[in-house]
C-alpha positions as CSV (number, residue, x, y, z in Angstrom):
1,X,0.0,0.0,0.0
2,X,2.9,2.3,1.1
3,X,4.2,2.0,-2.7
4,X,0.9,2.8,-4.3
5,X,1.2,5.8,-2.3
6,X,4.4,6.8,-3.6
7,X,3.5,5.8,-7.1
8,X,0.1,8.6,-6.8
9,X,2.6,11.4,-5.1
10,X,5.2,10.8,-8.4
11,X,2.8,11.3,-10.6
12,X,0.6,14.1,-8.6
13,X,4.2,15.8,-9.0
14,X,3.9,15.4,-13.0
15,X,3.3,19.1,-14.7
16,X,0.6,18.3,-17.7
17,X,0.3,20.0,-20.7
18,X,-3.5,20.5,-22.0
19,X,-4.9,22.2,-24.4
20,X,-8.2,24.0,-24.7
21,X,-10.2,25.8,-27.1
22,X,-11.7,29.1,-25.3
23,X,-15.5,28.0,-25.6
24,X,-13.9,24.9,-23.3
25,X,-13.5,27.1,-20.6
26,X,-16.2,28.3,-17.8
27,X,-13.6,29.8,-15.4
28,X,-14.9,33.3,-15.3
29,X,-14.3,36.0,-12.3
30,X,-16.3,39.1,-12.0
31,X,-17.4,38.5,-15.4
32,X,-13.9,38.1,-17.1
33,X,-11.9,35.3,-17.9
34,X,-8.5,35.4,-15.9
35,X,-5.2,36.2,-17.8
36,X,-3.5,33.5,-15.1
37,X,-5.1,30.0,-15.5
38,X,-2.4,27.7,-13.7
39,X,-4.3,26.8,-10.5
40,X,-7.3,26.1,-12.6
41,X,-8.5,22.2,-12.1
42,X,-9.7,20.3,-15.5
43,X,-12.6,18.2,-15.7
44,X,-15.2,17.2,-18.0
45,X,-19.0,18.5,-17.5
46,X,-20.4,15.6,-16.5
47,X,-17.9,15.1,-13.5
48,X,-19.1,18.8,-12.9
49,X,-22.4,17.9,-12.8
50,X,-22.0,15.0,-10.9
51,X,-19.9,17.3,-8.2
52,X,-22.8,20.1,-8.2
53,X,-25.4,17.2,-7.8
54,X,-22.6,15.9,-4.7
55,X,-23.2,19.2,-3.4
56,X,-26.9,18.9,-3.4
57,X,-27.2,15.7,-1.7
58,X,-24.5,16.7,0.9
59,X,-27.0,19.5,1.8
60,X,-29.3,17.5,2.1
61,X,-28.0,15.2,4.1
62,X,-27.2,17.9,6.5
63,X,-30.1,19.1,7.0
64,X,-31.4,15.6,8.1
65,X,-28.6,15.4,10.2
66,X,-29.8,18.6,12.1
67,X,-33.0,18.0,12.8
68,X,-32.4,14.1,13.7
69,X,-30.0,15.8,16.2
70,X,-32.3,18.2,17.6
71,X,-35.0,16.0,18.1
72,X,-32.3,13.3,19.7
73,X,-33.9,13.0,23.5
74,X,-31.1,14.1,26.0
């Protein structure tokens, strides 16, 4: 296990080299698209979806949660 480790740090360490047409991108700040995109992270839309949909269900989930907790007798 302790090798598969250091095999995923190795390659987190890799710099990659994508390119994108603009219409690709949906990074936008205050309306503009930023002149420095190297922190960006790339993925396709339906892993965004599925993250937004994550999100959703997390919520959720929380909310459930709260009230289970505040009904919980003490």
């Amino acid at each position: 296990m302790a090798c598969q480790l250091e095999k995923q740090r190795k390659l987190n360490e890799l710099d990659v080299l994508v390119t994108l047409r603009l219409h690709q991108l949906e990074h936008v700040v205050n309306g503009i698209l930023p002149s420095d995109l190297s922190q960006c992270l790339a993925f396709e839309a339906p892993a965004l979806a599925m993250l937004r949909s994550r999100i959703q269900e997390l919520e959720e989930e929380r909310i459930v949660q709260k009230r289970q907790y505040m009904c919980a007798p003490f």
